[in-house]
Every structure is written in C-alpha cells, then in structure tokens.
C-alpha positions as CSV (number, residue, x, y, z in Angstrom):
1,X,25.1,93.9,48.9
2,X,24.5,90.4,46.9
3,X,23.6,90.3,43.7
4,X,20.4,88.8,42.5
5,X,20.2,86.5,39.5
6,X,17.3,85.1,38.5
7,X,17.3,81.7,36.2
8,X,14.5,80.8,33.8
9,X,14.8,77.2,32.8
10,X,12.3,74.3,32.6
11,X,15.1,71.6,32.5
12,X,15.0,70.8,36.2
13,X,18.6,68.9,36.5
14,X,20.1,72.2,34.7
15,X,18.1,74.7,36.5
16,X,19.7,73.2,39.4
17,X,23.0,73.0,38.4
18,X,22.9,76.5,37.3
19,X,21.4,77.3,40.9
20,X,24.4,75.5,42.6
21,X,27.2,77.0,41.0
22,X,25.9,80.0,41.0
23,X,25.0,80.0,45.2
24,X,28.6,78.7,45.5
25,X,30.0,82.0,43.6
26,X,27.9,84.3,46.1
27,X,25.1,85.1,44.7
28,X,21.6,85.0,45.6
29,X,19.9,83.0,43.2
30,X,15.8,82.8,42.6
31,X,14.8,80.2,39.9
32,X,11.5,80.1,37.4
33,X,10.2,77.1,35.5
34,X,8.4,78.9,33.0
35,X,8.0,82.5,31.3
36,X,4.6,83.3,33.7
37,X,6.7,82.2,36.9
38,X,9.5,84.3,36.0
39,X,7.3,87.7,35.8
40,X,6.1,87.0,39.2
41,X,9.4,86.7,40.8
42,X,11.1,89.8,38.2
43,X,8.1,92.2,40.0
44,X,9.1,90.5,43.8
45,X,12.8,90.1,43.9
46,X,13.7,92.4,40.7
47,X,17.2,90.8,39.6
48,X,20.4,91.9,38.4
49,X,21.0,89.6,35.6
50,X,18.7,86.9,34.2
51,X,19.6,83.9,32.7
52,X,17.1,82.9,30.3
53,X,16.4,79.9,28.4
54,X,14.4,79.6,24.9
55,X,12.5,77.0,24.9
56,X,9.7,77.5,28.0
57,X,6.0,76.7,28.3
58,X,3.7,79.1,28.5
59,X,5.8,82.2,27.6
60,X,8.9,81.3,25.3
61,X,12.3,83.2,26.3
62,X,12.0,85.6,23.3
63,X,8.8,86.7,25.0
64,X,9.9,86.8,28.0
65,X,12.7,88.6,27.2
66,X,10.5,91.4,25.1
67,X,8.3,91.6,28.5
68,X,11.2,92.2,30.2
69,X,12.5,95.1,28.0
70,X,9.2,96.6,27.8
71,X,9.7,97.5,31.8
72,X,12.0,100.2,31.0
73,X,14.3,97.9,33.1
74,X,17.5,98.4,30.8
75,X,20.3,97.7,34.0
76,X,18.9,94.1,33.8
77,X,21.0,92.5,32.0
78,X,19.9,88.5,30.4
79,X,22.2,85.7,29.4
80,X,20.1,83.9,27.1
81,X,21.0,79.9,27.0
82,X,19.4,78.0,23.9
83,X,19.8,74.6,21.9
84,X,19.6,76.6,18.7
85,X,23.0,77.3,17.2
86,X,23.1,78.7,14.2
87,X,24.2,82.4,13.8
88,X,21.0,84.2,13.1
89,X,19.6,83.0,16.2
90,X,22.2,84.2,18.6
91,X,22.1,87.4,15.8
92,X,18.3,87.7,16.8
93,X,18.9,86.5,20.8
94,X,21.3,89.6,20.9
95,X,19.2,92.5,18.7
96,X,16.2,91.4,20.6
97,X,18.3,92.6,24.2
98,X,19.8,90.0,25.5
99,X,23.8,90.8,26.8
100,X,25.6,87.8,26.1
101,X,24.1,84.2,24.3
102,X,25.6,81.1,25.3
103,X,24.6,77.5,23.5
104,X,24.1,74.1,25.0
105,X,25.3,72.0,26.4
106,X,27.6,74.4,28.4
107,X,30.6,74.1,31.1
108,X,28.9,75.5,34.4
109,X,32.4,77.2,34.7
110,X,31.7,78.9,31.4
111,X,28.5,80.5,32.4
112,X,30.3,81.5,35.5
113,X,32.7,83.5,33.4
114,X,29.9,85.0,31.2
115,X,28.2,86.0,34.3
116,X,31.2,87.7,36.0
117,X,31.9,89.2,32.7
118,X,28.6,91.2,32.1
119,X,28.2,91.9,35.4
120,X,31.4,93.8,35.5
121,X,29.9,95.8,33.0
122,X,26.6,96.3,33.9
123,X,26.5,95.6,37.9
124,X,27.5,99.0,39.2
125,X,23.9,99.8,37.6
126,X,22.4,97.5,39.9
127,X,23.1,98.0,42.8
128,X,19.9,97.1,45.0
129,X,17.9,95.7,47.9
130,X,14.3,94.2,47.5
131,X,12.2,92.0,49.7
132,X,9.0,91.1,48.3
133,X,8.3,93.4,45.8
134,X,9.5,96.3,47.3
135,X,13.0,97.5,45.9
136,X,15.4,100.4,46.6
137,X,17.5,101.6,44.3
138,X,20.2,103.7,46.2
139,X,22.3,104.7,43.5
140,X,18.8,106.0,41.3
141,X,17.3,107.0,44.8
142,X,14.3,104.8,43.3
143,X,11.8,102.7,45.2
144,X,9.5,100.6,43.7
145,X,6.6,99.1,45.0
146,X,5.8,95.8,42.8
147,X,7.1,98.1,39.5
148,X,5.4,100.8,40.4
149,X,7.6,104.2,41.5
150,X,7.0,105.2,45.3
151,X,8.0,109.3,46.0
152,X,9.5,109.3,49.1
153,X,11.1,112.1,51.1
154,X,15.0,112.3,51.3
155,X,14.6,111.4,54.9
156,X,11.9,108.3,54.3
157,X,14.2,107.4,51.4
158,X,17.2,107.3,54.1
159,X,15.0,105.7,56.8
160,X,13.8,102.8,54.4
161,X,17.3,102.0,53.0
162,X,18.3,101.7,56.9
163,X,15.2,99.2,57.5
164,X,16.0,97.1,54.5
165,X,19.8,97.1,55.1
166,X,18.9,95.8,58.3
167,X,16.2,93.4,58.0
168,X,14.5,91.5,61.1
169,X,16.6,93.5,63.2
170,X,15.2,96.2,66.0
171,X,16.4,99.8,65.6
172,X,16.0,102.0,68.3
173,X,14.6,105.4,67.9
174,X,17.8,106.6,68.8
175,X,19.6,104.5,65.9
176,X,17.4,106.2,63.6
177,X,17.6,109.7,64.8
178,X,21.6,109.4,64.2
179,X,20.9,107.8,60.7
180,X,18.5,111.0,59.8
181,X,20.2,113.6,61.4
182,X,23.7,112.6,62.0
183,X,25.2,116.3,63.6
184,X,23.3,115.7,66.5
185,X,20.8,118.2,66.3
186,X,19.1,118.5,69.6
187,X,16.1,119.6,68.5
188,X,15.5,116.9,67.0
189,X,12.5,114.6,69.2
190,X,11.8,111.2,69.5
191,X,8.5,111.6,68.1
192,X,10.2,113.0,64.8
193,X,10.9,109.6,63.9
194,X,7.4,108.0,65.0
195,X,6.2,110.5,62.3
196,X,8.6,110.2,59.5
197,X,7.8,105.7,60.0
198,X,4.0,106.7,60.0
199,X,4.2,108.7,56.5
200,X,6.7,105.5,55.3
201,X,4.2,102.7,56.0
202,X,1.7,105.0,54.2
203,X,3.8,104.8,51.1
204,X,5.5,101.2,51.1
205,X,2.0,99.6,52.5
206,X,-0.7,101.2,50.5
207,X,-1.3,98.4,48.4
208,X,-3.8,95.8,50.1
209,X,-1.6,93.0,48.6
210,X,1.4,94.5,50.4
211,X,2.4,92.7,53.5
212,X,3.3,94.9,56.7
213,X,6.7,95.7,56.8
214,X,7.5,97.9,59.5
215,X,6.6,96.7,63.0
216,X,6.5,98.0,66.6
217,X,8.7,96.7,68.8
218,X,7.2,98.1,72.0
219,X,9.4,99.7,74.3
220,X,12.5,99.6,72.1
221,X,12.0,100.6,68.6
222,X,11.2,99.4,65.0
223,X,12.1,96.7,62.6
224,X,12.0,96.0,59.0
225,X,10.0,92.2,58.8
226,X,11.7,90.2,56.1
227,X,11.0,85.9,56.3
C-alpha cells in the first residue's frame, strides 16, 4: 500500500523536482499550486504527509496548514518548506502543527531524508487507500466519503476494502463470498453478496457528486471503477 504525499508549492521548477524525487523513492505523489487547490485534492486523495510551502496565493501555508488541523486529521503529518529563516518562524511553523520545517534552498536528498524520517514515525497511522474522495482507513476501520464518516457494516467494510484493493479488476461472486465468509459456510447464497453490494453503493454513492463505483460485470461479477 503506497504512501500518498501531497506537495503544495507554487514554484513550478521545484514543485517538480520535489514531484520527481519523490516518484523515484515510491511514492505516489499529487501536487497543488496554491492553498485552494490543495483543499480539493486533501478531501479527494487524503495524503499521508504534506509538504507545504509558505508563501502561496490565495491561501498562504500557515492557512492552509490551520485548515488542515482543523479536520481533526492529526495522522497527517506536513513538512513545511519556507524562505524565512530565522528561528521564530520555524518556532511558529512547528507550534502551529507542522512535523518537521526545512529552509530553502534545499538538497532534494535532504527532503528525502526528512520525509522518511517522519514518516517512520507517523506512517503506521496512515495506512490507507482512496480514490476520489472516498478513503478507507483499515487500521481505524474508517471510511470517508469526501471527509465525511460513512457507517458501514463489518461485512460492507470488508467487501469495500476488497474492491479498492483491487481496483478495475472483476471479482466473481464467488471471490467475494470467500473474502466475507472465509470457513465456507454453505449456506451462504450467491445472492448474499448481490445484497450486501446493493446496501454498499447505497452508502459510498449517496452523494450526487459521487461518481459510480461499483459496476456490473454481467455474467461474471463486480468491479471497483478507478481511472
């Protein structure tokens, strides 16, 4: 299960620098030019670690990082990145909730190091799968549905974090029987699983802005739609 790091950063030669290095590590990287941008794409892909610049148009990176905070979101951790130097600001940068501050100019290596570092402290907090705006949160048993919490039934929670595990690929019934009731118990129908997949699209798809997720695959089963 990648990691998700998100990089807010209006400087386009760094952003992509910092988007390189950081693909070529493993991870899967999501990038915002400004503060407004970056919401967006924290409620669609929600990341593991942010790395935030200060100076931004439209919302500055002290903003952003307050918005951020104000989510309830603490196992997101933020690497702020900032021209300002002096030791109250990184003072400030880190009471204010960020987990490490770095200044620049900086060696991409560095921020490498800084990234493994907190990570190794706060990943196993974060460990997650999310495709537009839907997440699940296996180690929490939390689903959210662009921020909002979803209650979903041990077996839905089981049958969605199959789907997402497996995106764009086709599950039989029978592959999803054995992942919901894995001791083989005979009584157990077909149709079992048409209903639990009914009462999930209910919960994951009730919001009109919500794209369909689960499809039909006639004559062999379902899969979870991910572009």
């Amino acid at each position: 299960m990648k990691q998700t790091i998100l990089v807010v950063e209006d400087d386009q030669l760094i952003r992509e620098l910092i988007c390189i290095y950081l693909k070529k590590d493993g991870y899967d990287v999501i990038a915002a030019v400004d503060g407004e941008e970056a919401k967006e794409l924290f409620l669609m892909h929600h990341p593991c670690l942010i790395v935030l610049d200060l100076m931004l148009p439209k919302c500055s990176g002290e903003e952003y990082c307050k918005w951020v905070k104000d989510q309830g979101l603490n196992e997101v951790s933020i690497i702020m990145l900032s021209a300002k130097v002096h030791t109250n600001d990184k003072i400030n940068g880190l009471r204010m909730g960020a987990d490490d501050y770095m200044t620049k100019p900086f060696d991409p290596d560095e921020l490498l190091a800084h990234v493994e570092a907190v990570l190794r402290r706060t990943g196993q907090f974060c460990q997650k799968i999310a495709y537009d705006g839907l997440c699940i949160k296996p180690r929490k048993g939390e689903v959210l549905l662009f921020d909002q919490k979803i209650n979903l039934t041990k077996h839905e929670f089981n049958l969605l974090f199959h789907f997402m595990e497996n995106p764009n690929i086709v599950l039989t019934r029978e592959d999803l029987l054995h992942q919901l009731y894995p001791y083989g118990d005979k009584v157990v129908l077909d149709r079992t699983i048409d209903a639990h997949v009914k009462k999930l699209r209910e919960k994951i798809e009730e919001v009109p802005s919500s794209p369909k997720r689960i499809l039909t695959v006639r004559g062999m089963g379902y899969k979870f739609a991910h572009d």
